[in-house]
C-alpha positions in Angstrom: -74.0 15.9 16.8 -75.0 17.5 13.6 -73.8 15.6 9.7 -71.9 17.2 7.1 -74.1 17.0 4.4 -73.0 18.4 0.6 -75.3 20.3 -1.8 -75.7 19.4 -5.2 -77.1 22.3 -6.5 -74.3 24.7 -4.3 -72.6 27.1 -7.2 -68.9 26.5 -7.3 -66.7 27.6 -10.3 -64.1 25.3 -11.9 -60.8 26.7 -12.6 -60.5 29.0 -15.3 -58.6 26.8 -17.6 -57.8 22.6 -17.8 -54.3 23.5 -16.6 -55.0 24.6 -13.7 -57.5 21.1 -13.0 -54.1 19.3 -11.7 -51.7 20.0 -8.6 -48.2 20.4 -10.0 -46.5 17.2 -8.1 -49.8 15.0 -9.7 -48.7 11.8 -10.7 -50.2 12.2 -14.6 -47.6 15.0 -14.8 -45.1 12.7 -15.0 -46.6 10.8 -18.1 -47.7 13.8 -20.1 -43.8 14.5 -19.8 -42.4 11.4 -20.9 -44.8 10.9 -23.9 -44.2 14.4 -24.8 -40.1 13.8 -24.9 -41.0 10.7 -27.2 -39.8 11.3 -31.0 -42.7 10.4 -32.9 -40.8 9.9 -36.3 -38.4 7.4 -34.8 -41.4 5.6 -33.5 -42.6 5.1 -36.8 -45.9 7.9 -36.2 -46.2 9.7 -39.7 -46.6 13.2 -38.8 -48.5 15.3 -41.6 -50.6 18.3 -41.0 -51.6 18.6 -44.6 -52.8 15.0 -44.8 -56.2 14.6 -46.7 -59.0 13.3 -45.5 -61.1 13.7 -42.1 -59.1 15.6 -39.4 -57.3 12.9 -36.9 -56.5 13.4 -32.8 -53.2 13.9 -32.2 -50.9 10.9 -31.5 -49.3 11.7 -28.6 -52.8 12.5 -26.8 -53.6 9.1 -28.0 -50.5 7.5 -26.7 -51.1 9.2 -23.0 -54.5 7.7 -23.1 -53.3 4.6 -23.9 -50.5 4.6 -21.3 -52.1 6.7 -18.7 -55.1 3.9 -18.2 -53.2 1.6 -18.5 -51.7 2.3 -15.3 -54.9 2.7 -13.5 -55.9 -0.2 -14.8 -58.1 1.1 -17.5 -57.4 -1.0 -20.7 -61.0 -0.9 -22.2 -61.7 1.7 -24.9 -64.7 2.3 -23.5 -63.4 3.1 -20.2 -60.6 5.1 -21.6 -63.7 7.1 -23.5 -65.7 7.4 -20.2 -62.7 8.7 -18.3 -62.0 11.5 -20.7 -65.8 12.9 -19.5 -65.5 12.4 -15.9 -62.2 12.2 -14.8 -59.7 15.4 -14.1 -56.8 14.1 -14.7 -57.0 12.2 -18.4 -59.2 15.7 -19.4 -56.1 17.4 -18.4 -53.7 14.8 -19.9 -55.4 14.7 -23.2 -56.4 18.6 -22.8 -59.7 18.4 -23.4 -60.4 16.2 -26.2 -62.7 13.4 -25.8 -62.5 10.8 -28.7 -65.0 8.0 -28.7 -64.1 4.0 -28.5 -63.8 3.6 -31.2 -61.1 5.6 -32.6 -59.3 4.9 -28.9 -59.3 1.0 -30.2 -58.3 2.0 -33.9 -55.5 3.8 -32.7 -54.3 1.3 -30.6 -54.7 -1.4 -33.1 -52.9 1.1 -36.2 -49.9 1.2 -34.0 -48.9 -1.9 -32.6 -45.6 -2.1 -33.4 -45.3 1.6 -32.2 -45.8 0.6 -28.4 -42.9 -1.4 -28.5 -40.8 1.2 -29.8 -42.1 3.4 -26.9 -41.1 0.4 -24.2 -37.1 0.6 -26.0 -37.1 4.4 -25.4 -38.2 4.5 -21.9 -35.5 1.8 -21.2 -33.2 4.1 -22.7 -34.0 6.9 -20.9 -33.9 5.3 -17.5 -30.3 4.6 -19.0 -30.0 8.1 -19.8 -31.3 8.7 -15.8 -28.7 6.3 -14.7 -31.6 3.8 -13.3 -30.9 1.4 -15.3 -27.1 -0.3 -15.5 -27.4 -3.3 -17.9 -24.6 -5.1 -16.2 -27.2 -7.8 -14.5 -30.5 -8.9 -16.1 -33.3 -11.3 -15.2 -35.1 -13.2 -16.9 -38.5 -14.4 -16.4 -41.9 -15.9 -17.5 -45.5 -15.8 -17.3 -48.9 -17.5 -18.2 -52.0 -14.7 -18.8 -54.9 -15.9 -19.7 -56.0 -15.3 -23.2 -59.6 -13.5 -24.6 -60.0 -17.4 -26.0 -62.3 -19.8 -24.5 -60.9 -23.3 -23.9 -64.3 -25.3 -25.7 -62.8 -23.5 -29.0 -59.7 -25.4 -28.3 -58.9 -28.4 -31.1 -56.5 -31.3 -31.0 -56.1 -34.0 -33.7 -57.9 -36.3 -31.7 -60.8 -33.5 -31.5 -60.9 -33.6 -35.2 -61.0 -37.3 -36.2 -63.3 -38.1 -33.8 -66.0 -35.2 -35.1 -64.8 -35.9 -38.3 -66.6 -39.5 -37.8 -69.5 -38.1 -36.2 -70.1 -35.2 -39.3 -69.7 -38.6 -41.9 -72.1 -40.2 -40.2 -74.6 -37.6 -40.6 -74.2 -36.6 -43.4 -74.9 -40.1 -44.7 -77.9 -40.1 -42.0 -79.2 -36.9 -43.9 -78.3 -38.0 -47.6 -80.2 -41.7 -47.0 -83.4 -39.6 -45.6 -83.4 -36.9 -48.6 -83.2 -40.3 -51.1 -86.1 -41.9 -48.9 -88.4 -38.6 -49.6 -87.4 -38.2 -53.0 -88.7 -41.7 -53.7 -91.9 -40.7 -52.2 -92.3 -37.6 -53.7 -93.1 -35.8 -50.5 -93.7 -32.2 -51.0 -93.5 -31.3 -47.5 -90.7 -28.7 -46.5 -89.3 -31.2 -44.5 -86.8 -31.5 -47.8 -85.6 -28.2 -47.6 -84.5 -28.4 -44.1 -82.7 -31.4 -44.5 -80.5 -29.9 -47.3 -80.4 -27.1 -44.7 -79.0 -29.4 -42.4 -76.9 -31.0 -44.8 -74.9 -27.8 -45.9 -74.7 -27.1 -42.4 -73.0 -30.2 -41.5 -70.5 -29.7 -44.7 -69.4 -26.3 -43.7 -69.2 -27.9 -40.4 -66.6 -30.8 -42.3 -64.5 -27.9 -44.3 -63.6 -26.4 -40.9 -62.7 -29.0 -39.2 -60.6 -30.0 -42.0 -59.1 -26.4 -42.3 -58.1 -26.7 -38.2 -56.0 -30.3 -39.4 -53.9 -28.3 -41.6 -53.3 -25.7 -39.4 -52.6 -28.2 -36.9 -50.3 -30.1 -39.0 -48.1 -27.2 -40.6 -47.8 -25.4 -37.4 -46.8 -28.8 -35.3 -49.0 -27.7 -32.2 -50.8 -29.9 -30.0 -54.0 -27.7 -30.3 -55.4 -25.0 -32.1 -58.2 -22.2 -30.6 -60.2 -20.8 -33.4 -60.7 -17.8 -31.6 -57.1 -16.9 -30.7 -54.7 -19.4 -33.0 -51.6 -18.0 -31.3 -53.0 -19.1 -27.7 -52.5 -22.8 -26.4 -53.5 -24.7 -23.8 -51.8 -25.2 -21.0 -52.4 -25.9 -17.2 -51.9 -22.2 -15.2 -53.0 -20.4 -11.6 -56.6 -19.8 -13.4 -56.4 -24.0 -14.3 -56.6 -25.5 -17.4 -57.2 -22.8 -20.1 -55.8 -20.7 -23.3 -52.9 -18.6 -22.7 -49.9 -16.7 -23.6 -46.4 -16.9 -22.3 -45.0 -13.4 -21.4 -41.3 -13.0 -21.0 -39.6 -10.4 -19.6 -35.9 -9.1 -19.0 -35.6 -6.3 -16.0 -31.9 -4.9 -14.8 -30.7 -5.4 -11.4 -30.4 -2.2 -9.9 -34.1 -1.0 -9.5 -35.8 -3.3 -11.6 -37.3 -2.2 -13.9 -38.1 -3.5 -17.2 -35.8 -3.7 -20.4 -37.7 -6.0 -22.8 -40.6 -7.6 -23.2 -41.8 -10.9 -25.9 -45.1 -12.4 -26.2 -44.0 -16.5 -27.4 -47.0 -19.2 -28.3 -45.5 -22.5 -26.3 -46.4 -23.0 -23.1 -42.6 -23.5 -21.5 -39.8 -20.9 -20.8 -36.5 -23.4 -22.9 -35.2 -21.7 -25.7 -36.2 -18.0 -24.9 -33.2 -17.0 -23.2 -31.3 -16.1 -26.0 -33.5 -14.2 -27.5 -34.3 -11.8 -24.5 -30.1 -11.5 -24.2 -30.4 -10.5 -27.8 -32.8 -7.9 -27.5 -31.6 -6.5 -24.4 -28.3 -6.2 -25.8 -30.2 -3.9 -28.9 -31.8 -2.1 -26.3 -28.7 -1.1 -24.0 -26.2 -1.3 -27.1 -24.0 -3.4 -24.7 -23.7 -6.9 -23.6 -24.5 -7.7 -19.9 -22.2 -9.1 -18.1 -24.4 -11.7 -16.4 -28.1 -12.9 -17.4 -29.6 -15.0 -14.7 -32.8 -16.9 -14.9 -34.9 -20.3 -13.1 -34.6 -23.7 -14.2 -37.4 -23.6 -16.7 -34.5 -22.1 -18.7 -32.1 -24.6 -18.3 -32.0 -25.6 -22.1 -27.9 -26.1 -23.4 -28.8 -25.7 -27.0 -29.7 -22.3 -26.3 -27.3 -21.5 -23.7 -24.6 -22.1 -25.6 -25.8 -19.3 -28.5 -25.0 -16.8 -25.8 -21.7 -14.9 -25.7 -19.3 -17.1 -24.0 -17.9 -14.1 -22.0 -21.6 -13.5 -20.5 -22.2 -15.3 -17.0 -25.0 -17.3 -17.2 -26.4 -18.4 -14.0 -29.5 -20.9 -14.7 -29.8 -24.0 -12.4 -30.4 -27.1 -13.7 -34.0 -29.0 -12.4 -31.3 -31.9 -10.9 -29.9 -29.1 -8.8 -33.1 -27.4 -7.8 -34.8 -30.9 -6.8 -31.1 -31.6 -4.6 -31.7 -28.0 -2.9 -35.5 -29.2 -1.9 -35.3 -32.7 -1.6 -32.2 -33.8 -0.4 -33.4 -37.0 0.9 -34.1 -38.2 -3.0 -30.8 -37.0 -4.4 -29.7 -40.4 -5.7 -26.1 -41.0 -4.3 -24.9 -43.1 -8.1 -26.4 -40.4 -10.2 -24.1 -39.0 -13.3 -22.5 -36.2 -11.3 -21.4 -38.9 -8.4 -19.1 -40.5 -12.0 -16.2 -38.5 -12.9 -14.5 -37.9 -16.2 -11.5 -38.3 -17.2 -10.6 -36.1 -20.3 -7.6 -36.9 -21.3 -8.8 -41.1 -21.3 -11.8 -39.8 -22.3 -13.7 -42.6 -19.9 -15.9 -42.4 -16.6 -14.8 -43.7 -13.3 -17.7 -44.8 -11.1 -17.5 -44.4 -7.3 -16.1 -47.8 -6.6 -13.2 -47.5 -9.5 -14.4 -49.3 -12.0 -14.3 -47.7 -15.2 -16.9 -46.9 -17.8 -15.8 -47.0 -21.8 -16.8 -44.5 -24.8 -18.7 -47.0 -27.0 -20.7 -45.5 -29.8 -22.2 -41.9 -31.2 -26.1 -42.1 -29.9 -28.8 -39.8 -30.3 -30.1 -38.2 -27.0 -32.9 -36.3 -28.0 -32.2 -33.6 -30.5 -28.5 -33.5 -29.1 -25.7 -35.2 -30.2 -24.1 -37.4 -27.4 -21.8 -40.3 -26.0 -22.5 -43.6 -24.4 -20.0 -44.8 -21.9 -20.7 -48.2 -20.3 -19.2 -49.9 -17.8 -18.4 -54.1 -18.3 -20.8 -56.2 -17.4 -18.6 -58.9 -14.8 -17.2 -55.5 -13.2 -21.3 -54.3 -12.4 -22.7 -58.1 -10.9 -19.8 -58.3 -8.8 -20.2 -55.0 -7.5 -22.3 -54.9 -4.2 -24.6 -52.0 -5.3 -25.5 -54.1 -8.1 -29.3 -53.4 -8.5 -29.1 -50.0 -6.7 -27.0 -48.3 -9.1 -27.7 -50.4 -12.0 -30.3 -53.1 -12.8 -28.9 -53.9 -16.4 -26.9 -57.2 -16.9 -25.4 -55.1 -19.6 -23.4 -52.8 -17.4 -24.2 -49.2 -15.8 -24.4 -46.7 -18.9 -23.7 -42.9 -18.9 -24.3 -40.8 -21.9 -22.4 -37.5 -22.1 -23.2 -34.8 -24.4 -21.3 -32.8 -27.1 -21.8 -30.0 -25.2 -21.0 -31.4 -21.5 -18.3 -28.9 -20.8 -20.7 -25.9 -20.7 -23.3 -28.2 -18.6 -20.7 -28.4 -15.9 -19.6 -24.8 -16.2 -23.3 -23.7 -15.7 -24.0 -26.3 -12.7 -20.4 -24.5 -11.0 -21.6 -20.9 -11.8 -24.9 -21.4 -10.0 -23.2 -23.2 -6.9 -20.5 -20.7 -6.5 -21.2 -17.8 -3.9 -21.7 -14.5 -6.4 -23.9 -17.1 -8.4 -26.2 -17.9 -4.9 -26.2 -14.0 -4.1 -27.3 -13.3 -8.0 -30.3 -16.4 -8.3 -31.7 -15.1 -4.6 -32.1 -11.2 -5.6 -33.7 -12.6 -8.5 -36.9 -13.4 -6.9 -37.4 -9.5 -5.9 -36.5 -8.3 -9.4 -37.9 -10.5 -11.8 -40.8 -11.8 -10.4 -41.9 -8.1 -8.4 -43.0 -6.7 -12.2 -45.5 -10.0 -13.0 -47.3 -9.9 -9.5 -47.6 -5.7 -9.9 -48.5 -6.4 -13.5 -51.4 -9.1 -12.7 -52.7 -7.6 -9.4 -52.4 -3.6 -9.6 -52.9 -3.2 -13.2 -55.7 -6.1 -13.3 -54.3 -8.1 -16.0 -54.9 -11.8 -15.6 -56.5 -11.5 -18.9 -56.1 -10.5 -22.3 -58.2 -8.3 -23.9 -56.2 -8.4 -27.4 -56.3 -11.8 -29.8 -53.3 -12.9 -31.6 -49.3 -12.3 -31.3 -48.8 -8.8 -32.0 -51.8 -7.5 -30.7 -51.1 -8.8 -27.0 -47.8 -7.7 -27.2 -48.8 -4.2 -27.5 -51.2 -4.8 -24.8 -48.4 -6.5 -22.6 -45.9 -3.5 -23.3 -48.9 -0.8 -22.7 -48.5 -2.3 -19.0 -44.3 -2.6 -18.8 -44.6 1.0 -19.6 -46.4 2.0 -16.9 -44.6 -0.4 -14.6 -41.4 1.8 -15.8 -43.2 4.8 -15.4 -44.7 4.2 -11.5 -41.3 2.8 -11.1 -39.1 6.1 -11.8 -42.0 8.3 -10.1 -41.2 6.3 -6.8 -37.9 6.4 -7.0 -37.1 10.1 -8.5 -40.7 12.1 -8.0 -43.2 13.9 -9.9 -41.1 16.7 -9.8 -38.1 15.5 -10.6 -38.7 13.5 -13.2 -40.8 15.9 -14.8 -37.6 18.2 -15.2 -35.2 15.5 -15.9 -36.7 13.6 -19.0 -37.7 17.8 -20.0 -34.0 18.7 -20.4 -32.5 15.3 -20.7 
């Protein structure tokens, strides 16, 4: 058996020009076309070839770059630089050029808001492709871990208690420099306890500067290295992250809109991904569907009423896997009267509108039941243990709380909630796994956004390659 062994020093002889580096049904075909169908004006780009100053790469071979690695996984600038030397396809994407790091990482950073811009116009030409309807959306949310360690994490607590600790030292320090003042010493020992001393006060003014930040902004921590990180508990445990959310249509889904938030918890986010979508396919949706982590009526109810909303509530999600703790006297087992405006508990006895209370943030009614009418009841101390009477409060907004519980229990609600799962979970996992982002590389708000929309892109983009071709899709975003 002989071995097939290869020659390093054989003469071969490239192709005669970059073009011809790159088979014609290549993948990177497909994103040299859609970046070149962008319009760089709308995307806010200044184009000017008389510009003064050092000469400057051109955007969109930039923007492939960016885009391009991305998808392979290749979000370093250094990498991206590397790749430009050695690999085929990103010398035939960017045709040739081969910027350094650096001005890969400027660009990026100069046009953050641009890659946002470029997420909107793929969604619109997937509209344009008819791969995108807009009639169904999903919702969803991630942690990712952020380019912050969790030891430069601060909470109030953090503070007062180093805040003790610096007072105490610096009193330590101030006794000892009066001690060798008083004895004249002339040793440098002195000079590095003043040292020592400023040390521990720039040490004081930080910690100080992280209690203002900590009060004005109302978090529960602060991270020095990434303020628009917190701390939460994820699948990577206990460290600094951001929350990704994400809207993607129902048909093939792929991705309409993308937000980078700073609190840990998905409430109050809905809205604003129905509001964006809606910019994005200059339509409303007809229904917006999302898990229980979304389940917040405050924000619910800011969405067009003639939008289906199908969100379950945690009481429903916890009766679906636990049935055995569904507690048979809970509020839904009461029913309402309207037109009495009272509650009816199961056994007939009837629960009376007292006064206004505050539940929370929400403004809400107490309904209570008499007192003789609960003792003499035989689940006395099963469904109430108050001598006062059972007490139900119903909120302002209770109406749309029962409209949202009957959406998600009816039959189109069910088939909606389960396809779900397979749309808008699908882009996280390929997001996370293929692309290799389980961490940032970015700090702050708007710089992980771009880096978060760098990846929905190429999602979109490996996406519409699978579903259409190289080929095709080459030729449809050309003359479309």
């Amino acid at each position: 058996m002989s071995y097939i062994k290869g020659n390093r020093y054989q003469l071969t002889m490239l192709p005669a020009s970059i073009e011809e580096y790159i088979a014609q049904d290549d993948p990177v075909r497909a994103y040299d076309a859609f970046v070149e169908a962008l319009e760089l004006e709308k995307l806010g780009i200044i184009i000017d070839e008389n510009q003064a100053g050092a000469n400057s790469y051109w955007p969109k071979a930039m923007l492939k770059l960016l885009i391009y690695g991305y998808a392979y996984g290749l979000r370093s600038s250094r990498r991206l630089e590397r790749a430009c030397h050695h690999n085929l396809s990103f010398i035939w994407l960017a045709e040739g050029i081969k910027p350094d790091y650096r001005t890969i990482a400027r660009f990026r950073v100069d046009n953050l808001k641009v890659v946002k811009q470029v997420l909107h116009q793929c969604a619109k030409m997937c509209i344009k492709l008819e791969l995108i309807e807009g009639n169904t959306l999903f919702t969803d949310g991630t942690k990712i871990k952020a380019n912050a360690s969790y030891n430069e994490s601060w909470t109030k607590e953090d503070c007062q208690r180093w805040e003790e600790k610096i007072t105490k030292n610096i009193e330590s320090i101030l006794s000892e420099c009066e001690q060798i003042d008083q004895q004249e010493d002339s040793s440098g020992s002195l000079i590095k306890l003043k040292q020592d001393l400023a040390s521990q006060e720039a040490l004081q003014a930080k910690i100080q500067s992280i209690k203002q930040e900590l009060e004005s902004s109302e978090k529960s921590s602060y991270n020095t290295t990434d303020p628009d990180s917190f701390i939460a508990k994820g699948d990577r445990g206990t460290k600094a992250y951001h929350n990704a959310q994400m809207s993607v249509d129902e048909k093939h889904g792929l991705i309409i809109t993308t937000q980078i938030v700073s609190q840990p918890f998905d409430n109050n986010q809905l809205h604003d991904q129905y509001q964006q979508a809606k910019e994005v396919l200059d339509k409303k949706p007809q229904t917006i569907c999302a898990d229980a982590g979304y389940h917040s009526i405050s924000d619910i109810e800011k969405i067009d009423s003639s939008v289906t909303v199908v969100v379950p509530s945690q009481t429903q999600i916890i009766k679906e896997r636990t049935p055995e703790k569904v507690n048979l006297f809970s509020k839904e087992a009461f029913s309402y009267d309207k037109e009495k405006d009272h509650y009816i508990c199961p056994k007939g006895n009837i629960l009376y509108r007292t006064t206004q209370t505050s539940f929370g943030k929400k403004d809400s009614f107490s309904y209570k039941a008499k007192a003789a009418d609960c003792k003499a009841c035989h689940h006395f101390g099963i469904c109430t243990t108050s001598r006062q009477g059972r007490k139900i409060v119903r909120l302002k907004n209770e109406t749309l709380l029962q409209k949202l519980a009957q959406t998600y229990a009816s039959a189109d609600g069910q088939r909606v909630y389960k396809l779900r799962k397979e749309r808008a979970e699908l882009p996280f996992a390929y997001i996370k796994h293929n692309l290799n982002m389980r961490q940032l590389l970015l700090c702050g708000t708007e710089k992980v956004s771009a880096e978060f929309n760098l990846c929905a892109i190429s999602y979109n983009l490996r996406r519409m390659i699978n579903l259409i071709g190289v080929s095709k899709l080459t030729t449809a975003i050309a003359t479309g």
